[in-house]
C-alpha positions in Angstrom: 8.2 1.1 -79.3 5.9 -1.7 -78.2 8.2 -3.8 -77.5 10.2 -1.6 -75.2 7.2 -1.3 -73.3 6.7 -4.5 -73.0 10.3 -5.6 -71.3 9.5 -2.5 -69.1 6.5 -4.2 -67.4 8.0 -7.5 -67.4 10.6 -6.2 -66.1 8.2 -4.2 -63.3 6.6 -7.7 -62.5 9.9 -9.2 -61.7 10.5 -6.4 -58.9 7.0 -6.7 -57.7 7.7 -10.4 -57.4 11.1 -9.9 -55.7 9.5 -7.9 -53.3 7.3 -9.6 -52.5 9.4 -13.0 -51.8 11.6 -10.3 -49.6 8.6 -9.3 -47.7 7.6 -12.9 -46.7 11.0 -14.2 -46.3 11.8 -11.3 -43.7 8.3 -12.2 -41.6 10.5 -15.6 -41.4 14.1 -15.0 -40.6 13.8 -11.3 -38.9 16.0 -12.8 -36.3 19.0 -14.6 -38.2 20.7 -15.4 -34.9 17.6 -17.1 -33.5 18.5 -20.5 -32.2 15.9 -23.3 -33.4 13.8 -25.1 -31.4 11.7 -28.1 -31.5 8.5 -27.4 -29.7 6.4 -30.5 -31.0 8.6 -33.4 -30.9 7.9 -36.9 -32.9 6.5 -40.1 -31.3 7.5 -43.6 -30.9 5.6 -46.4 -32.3 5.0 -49.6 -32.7 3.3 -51.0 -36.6 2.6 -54.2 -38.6 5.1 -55.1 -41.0 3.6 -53.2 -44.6 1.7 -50.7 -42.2 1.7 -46.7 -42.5 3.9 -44.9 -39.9 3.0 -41.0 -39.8 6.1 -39.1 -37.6 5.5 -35.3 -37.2 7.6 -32.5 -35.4 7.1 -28.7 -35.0 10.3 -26.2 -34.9 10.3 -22.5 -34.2 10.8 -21.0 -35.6 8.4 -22.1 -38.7 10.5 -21.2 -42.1 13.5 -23.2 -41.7 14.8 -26.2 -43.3 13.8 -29.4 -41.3 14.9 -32.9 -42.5 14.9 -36.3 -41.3 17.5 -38.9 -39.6 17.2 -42.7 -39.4 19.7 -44.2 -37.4 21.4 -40.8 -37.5 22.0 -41.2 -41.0 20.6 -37.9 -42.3 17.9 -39.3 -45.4 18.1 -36.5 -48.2 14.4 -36.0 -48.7 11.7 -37.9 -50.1 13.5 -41.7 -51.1 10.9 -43.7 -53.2 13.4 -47.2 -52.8 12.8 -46.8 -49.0 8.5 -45.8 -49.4 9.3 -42.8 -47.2 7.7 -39.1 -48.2 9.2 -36.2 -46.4 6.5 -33.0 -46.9 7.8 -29.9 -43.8 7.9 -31.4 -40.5 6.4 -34.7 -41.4 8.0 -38.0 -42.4 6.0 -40.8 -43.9 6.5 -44.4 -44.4 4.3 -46.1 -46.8 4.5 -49.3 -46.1 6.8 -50.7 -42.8 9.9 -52.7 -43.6 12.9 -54.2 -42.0 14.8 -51.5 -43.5 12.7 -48.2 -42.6 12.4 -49.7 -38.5 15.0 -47.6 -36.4 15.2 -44.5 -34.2 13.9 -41.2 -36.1 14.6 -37.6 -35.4 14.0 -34.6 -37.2 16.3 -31.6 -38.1 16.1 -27.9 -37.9 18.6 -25.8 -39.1 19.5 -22.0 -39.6 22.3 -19.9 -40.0 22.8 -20.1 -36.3 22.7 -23.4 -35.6 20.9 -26.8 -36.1 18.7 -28.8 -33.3 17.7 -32.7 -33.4 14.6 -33.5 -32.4 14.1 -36.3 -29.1 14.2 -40.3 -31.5 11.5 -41.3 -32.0 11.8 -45.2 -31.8 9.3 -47.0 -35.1 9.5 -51.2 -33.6 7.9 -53.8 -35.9 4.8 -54.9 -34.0 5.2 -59.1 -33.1 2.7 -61.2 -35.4 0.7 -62.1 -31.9 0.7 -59.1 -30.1 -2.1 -56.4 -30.9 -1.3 -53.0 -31.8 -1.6 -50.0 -29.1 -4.3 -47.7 -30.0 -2.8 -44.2 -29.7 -3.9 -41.0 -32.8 -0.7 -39.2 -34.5 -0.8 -35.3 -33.9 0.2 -34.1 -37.3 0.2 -30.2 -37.9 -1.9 -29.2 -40.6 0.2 -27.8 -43.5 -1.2 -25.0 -43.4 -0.1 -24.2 -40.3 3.0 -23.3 -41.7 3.3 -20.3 -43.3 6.1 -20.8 -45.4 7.2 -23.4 -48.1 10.4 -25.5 -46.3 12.9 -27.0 -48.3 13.9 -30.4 -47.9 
């Protein structure tokens, strides 16, 4: 008999759960047909061969999947060979290369349609010429009020 009572409340705790995940998930996609937007687009910039480059972008609305293009080649997530991280709207490069220079856009896309961010243009600063000073806007994760997908 214990054991019957037992699946019962796990199976209670699933439903809780489920409904819970529903009740979040609709907060996010109450409007299915709602065309995504990019309101936050990334930046162009110029860094040192081995330096960090930080690229951030902000879509509307906020649960949807966003991903990342380099030289409209869409990159499928976080790629260790290439030392970029993908976390929500915000693509890092570890360390500058040859490979990982290029024109950058990020990605939104729902279930009514997809919208490419403005390229951002990451140039390999000349050995002679100093860096520009300029600060990267990055939104705070928790910002977001959902977990995105990559």
């Amino acid at each position: 008999m214990s054991r019957g009572m037992m699946i019962t409340q796990r199976g209670k705790r699933s439903e809780v759960t489920l409904a819970c995940l529903l009740l979040a998930m609709a907060g996010c996609f109450a409007n299915l047909n709602e065309v995504p937007q990019v309101t936050v687009q990334p930046s162009s910039t110029v860094q040192k061969l081995g330096g960090t480059v930080i690229l951030g972008c902000v879509v509307e609305p906020p649960c949807m999947n966003t991903t990342w293009r380099l030289n409209g080649k869409e990159l499928n997530g976080s790629d260790d060979a290439l030392g970029v991280l993908i976390t929500r709207g915000t693509l890092v490069i570890t360390a500058l290369s040859n490979h990982t220079v290029g024109r950058y856009q990020c990605v939104a896309r729902m279930a009514a349609g997809a919208v490419a961010s403005v390229p951002a243009t990451v140039t390999l600063a000349s050995e002679s010429a100093p860096l520009p000073s300029h600060s990267v806007s990055v939104p705070h994760p928790d910002q977001t009020p959902c977990h995105q997908s990559h």
